[in-house]
N, C-alpha and C positions, 0 to 999 in steps of 0.2 A: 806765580813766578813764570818768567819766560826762561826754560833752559835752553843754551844752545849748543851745537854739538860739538863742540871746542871745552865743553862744560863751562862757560860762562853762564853767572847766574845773573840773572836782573829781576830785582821786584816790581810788580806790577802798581801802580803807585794807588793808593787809595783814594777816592773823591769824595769822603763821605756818604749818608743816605742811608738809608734803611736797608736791614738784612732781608736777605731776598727769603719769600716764605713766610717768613712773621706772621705778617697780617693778613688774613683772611681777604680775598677781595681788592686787593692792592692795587692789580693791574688796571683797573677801572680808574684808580689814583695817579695816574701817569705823573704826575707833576713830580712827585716823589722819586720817579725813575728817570733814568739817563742811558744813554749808549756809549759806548765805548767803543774804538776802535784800536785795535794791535797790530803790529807788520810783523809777519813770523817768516823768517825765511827755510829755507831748506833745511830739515833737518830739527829744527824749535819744535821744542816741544810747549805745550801750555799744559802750567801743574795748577792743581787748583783743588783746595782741602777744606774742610770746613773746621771752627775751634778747637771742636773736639781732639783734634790731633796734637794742636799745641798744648793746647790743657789738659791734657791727659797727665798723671802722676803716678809715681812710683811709691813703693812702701813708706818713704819720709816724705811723703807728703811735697817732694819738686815736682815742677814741671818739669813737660821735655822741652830739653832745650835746642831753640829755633836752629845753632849752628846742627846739630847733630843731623834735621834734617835736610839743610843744606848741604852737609858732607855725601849724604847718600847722595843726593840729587846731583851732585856735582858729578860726584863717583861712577852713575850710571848712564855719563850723556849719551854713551855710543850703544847701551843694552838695549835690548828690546823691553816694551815697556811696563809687561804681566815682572818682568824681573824688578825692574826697577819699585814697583808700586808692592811688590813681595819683600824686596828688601828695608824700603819703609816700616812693610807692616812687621818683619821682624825685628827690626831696631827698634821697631815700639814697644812688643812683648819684651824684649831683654829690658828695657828700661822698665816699665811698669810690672815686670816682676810679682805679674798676675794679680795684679791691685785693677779693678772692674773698673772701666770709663766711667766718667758722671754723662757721659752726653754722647751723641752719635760721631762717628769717626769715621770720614769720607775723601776720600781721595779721587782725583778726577784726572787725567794724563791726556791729553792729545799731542800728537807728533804731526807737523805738516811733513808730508813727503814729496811733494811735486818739487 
C-alpha cells in the first residue's frame, strides 16, 4: 500500500511473477523479475507485508480481515511509524486470540520525508 498523510489508502497494483525468495538462485533468472517504479510524495508512507499477516487466523478458524488492517493503516497516517507497525501487531493479537501463525508475519513501513 501506498498511505498518504491525509490517510488515503492506495493499493499497490499487482503484476504478477514470482514471490520474491522462493527460489533459490533467482536473481540469475532475471527474466522472471521486473522493476517497478512508485511516486511517493511527502509524507507516503510504503507498507509492505508478507501473507502471513492476512492469513493469520483466530480461534474459528477466519482470517484477518483485509479491512481491519486498512482501518489501522488509515488510522495512523500522521503516527510515527514504531506505533503504527505496533498497532498492527496488536490488532493482530486481539484477533488471533493466541491461535500461533502458520507462516512468518512481516511487516515493512517506509515514510518518505523530504
Amino acid at each position: 500500500y501506498i498511505l498518504s498523510i491525509d490517510g488515503t489508502l492506495k493499493k499497490i497494483p499487482k503484476e504478477g511473477g514470482i514471490a520474491l525468495g522462493v527460489i533459490e538462485g533467482l536473481e540469475q533468472a532475471n527474466t522472471l523479475l521486473s522493476e517497478k517504479s512508485l511516486q511517493l510524495e511527502k509524507g507516503d508512507s510504503l507498507i509492505l507485508f508478507t501473507d502471513g499477516l492476512t492469513e493469520s487466523v483466530n480461534q474459528n478458524n477466519d482470517l484477518y480481515p483485509v479491512f481491519r488492517l486498512e482501518n489501522i493503516l488509515k488510522t495512523n497516517a500522521k503516527t510515527d511509524l514504531p506505533t503504527l507497525i505496533n498497532d498492527v501487531k496488536n490488532d493482530l493479537n486481539d484477533f488471533t486470540e493466541g491461535t500461533p501463525p502458520f507462516d512468518d508475519v512481516t511487516v515493512l513501513c517506509l515514510r518518505w520525508k523530504k
